[in-house]
C-alpha positions as CSV (number, residue, x, y, z in Angstrom):
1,X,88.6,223.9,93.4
2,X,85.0,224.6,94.3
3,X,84.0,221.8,92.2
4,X,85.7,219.2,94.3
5,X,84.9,221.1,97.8
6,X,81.6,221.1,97.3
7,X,81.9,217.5,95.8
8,X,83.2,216.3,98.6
9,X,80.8,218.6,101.3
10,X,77.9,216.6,99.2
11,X,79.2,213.2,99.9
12,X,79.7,213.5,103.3
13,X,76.5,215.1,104.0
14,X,74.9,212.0,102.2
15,X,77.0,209.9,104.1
16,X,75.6,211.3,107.6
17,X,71.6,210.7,106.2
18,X,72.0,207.6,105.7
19,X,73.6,206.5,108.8
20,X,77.2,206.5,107.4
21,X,79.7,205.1,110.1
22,X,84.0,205.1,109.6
23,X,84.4,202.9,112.7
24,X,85.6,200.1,110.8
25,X,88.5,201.7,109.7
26,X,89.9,199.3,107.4
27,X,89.7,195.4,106.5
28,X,92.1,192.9,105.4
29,X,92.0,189.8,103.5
30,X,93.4,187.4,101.0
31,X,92.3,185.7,97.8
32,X,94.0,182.4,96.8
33,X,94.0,182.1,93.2
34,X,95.7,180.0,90.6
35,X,96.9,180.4,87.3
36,X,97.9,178.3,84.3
37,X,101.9,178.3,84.1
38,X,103.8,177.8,81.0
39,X,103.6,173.8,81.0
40,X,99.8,173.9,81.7
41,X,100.1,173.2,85.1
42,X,98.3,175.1,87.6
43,X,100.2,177.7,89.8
44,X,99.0,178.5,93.1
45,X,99.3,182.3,94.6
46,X,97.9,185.1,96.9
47,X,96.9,188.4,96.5
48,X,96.6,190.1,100.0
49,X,94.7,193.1,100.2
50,X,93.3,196.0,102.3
51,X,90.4,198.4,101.9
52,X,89.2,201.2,104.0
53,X,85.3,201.0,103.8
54,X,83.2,204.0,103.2
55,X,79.2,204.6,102.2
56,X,80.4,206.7,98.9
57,X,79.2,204.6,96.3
58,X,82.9,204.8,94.6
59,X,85.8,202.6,94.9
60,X,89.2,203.6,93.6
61,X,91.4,200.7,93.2
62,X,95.0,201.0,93.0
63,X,97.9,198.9,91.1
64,X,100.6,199.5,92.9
65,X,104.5,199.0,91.2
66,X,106.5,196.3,90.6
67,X,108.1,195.4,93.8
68,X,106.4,197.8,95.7
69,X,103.8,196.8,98.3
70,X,100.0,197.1,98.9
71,X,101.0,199.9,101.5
72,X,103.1,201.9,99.4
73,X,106.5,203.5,99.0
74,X,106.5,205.6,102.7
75,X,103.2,203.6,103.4
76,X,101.9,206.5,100.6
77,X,98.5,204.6,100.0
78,X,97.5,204.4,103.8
79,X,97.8,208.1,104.3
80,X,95.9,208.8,101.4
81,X,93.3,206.2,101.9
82,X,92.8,207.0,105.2
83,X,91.8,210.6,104.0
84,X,89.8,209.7,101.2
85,X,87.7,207.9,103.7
86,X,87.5,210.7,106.0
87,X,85.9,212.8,103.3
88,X,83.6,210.0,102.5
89,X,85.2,210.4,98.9
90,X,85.6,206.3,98.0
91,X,86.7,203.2,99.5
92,X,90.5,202.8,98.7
93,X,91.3,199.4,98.0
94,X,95.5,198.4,97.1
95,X,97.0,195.1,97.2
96,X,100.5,193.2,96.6
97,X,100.7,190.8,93.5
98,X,103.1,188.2,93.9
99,X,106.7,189.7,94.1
100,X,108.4,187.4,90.8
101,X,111.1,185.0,91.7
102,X,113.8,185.8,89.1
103,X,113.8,182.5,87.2
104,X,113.4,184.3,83.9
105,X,111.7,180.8,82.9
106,X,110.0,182.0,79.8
107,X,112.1,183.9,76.8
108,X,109.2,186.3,76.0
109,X,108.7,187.5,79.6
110,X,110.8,189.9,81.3
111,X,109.4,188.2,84.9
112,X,108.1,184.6,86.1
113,X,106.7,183.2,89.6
114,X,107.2,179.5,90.1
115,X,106.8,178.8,86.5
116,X,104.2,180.9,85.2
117,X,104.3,184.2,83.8
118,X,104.1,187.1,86.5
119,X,102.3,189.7,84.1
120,X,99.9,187.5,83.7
121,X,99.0,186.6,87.8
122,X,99.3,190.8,88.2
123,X,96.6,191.3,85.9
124,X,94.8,187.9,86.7
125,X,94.7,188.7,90.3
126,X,94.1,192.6,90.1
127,X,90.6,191.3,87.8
128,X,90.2,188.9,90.2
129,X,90.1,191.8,93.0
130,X,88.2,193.9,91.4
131,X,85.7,191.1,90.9
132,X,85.3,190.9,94.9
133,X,84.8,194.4,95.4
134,X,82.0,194.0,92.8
135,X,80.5,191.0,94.8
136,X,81.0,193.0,98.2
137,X,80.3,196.5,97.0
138,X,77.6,197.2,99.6
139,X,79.4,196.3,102.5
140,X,82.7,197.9,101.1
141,X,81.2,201.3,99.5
142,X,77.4,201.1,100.8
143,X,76.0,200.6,97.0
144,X,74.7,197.3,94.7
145,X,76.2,199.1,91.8
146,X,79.0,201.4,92.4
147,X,81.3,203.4,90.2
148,X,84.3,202.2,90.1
149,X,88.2,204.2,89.7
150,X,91.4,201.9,88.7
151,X,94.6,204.1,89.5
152,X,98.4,202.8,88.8
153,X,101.9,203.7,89.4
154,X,104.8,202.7,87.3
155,X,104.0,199.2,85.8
156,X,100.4,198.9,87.8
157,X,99.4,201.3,84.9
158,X,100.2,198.9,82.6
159,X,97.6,196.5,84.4
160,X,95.0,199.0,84.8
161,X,94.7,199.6,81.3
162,X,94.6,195.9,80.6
163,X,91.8,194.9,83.3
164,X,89.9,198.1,82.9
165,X,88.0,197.1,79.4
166,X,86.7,193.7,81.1
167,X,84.2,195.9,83.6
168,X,81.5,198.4,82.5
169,X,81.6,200.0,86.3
170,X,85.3,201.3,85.5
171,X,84.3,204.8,84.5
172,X,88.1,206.3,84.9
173,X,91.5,205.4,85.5
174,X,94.3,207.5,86.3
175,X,98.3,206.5,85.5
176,X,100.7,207.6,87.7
177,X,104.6,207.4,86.2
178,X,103.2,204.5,83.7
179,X,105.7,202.9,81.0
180,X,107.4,200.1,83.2
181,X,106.2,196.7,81.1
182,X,104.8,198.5,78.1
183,X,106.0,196.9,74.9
184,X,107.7,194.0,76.9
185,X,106.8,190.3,76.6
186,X,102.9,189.5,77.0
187,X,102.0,192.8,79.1
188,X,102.9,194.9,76.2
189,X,100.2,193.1,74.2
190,X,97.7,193.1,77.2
191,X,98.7,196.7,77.6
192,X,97.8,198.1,74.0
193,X,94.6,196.0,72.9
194,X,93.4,197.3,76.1
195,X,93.9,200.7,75.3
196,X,92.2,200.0,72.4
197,X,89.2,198.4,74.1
198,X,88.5,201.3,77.0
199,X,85.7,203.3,76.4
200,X,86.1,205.4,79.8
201,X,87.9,208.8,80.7
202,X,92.0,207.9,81.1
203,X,93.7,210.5,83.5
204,X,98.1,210.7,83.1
205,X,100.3,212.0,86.1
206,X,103.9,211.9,85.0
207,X,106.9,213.9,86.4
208,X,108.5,216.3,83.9
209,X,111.8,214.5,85.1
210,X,110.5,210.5,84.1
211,X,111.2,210.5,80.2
212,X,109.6,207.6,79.3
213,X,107.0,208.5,81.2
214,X,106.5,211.5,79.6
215,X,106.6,210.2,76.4
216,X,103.8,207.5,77.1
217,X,101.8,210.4,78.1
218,X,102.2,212.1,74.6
219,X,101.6,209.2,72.6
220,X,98.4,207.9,74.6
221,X,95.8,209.6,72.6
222,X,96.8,208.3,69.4
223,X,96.7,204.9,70.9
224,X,93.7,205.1,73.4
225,X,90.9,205.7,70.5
226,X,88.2,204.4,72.2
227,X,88.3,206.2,75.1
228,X,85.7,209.3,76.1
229,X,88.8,211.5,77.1
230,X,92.2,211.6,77.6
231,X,93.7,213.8,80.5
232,X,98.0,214.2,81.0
233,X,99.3,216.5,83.3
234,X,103.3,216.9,83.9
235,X,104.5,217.7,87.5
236,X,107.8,220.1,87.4
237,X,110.8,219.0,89.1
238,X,109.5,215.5,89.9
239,X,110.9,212.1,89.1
240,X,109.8,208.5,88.4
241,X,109.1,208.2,91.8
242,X,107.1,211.1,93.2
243,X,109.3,211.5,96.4
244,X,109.8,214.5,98.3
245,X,107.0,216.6,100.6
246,X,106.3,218.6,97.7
247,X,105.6,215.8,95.5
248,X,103.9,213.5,97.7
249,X,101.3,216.3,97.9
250,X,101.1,216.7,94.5
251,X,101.0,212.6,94.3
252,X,97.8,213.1,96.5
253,X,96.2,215.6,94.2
254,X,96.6,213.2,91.4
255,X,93.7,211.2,92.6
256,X,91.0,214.2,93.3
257,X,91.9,215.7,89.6
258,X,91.1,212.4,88.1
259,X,88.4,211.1,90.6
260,X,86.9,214.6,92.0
261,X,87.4,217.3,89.2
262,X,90.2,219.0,91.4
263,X,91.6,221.5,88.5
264,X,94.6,222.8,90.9
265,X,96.4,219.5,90.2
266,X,99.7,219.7,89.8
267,X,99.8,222.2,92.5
268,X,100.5,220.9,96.2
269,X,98.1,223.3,98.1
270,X,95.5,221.2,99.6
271,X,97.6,218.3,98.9
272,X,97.8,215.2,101.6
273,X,101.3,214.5,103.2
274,X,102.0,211.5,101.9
275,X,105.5,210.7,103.2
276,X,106.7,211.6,107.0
């Protein structure tokens, strides 16, 4: 625990030298993207997104899961952005992909948008993100050439792993609940060769409760070779989902074992509330 306090007492005192302001609490936007669909024609979509500025250096990055939004389930990913900025940790940045349309238009994909395959505009438009925090990284985080943290819940994991090998400033990730999509139609494939591919540290939250999840977590060093480290923790009496106080807590702590070196994870003490 001292490791993270005093981690965290370090970046806000650097924060205050150098003139480090929170006024500008948060800032919206939208990239307009398009994608090939499955006749070669080009499929137009947005990616709204929101990101709560700090002068860390660090941006964490977050997937969020199929049909949930950028907020969160509970509006989760405000409350804990909002305290990540306040400690001056890293700017928090989520988004909401597409929600698929249900035409099933393709046999190999489990999920489609207008004609073209939705795993691909996920991970499309999560690189495609991560690409403008890159381009506005000292406005967003105060540094040319920040470190940057991918975290994913549910399927979102499945497109962390997939973007994360395409930028050399990913130095973690952490899966939260990941298996949704793995092994089905094109974001299986995206989801192993780039496992394969990423050389950082990967960081696994699963509930003891979420089988598959569990499973995934086993299996993932065999299958993430490459990698510098592989981390899984299991969280007692918790579900797919994370919900419940208790959980949403230990949901919170998640992210400062992966991207702080908080060892009390899965414990709730110190945790943020997360859900009302």
């Amino acid at each position: 625990m001292y490791h993270v306090e005093s981690r965290l007492r370090r970046a806000k005192h650097d924060f205050l030298t150098r003139g480090g302001d929170v006024t500008k609490a948060m800032e919206t936007g939208t990239l307009r993207l398009t994608v090939t669909g499955y006749r070669g024609q080009s499929v137009p979509y947005e990616v709204p997104f929101m990101a709560f500025p700090t002068t860390s250096g660090r941006f964490i990055i977050q997937a969020p899961g199929t049909g949930e939004v950028m907020e969160g389930a509970g509006n989760r990913y405000v409350r804990l952005a909002e305290y990540l900025q306040s400690q001056y940790m890293a700017t928090f940045v989520t988004f909401t992909p597409p929600m698929p349309d249900g035409q099933f238009d393709h046999p190999d994909e489990p999920y489609s948008y207008r004609g073209a395959s939705w795993n691909r505009i996920y991970v499309e438009g999560m690189a495609h993100l991560v690409e403008h925090c890159l381009e506005r990284s000292e406005a967003l985080c105060g540094a040319k050439d920040p470190e940057v943290y991918l975290a994913g819940f549910s399927s979102g994991g499945s497109v962390v792993v997939t973007v994360a090998p395409f930028f050399a400033a990913v130095k973690k990730i952490l899966l939260v609940s990941t298996y949704d999509s793995v092994g089905v139609g094109s974001m299986g494939w995206y989801f192993l060769n780039g496992l394969r591919r990423y050389t950082g540290e990967v960081y696994v939250a699963y509930g003891e409760d979420d089988g598959p999840a569990a499973m995934l977590a086993m299996t993932l060093p065999a299958m993430a070779r490459s990698a510098s480290a592989v981390h899984g923790r299991g969280v007692p009496h918790c579900g797919h989902s994370f919900a419940g106080e208790a959980n949403g807590r230990i949901l919170s702590k998640a992210y400062l074992w992966a991207f702080a070196g908080d060892d009390s994870f899965p414990s709730p003490e110190g945790g943020v509330p997360l859900y009302e």
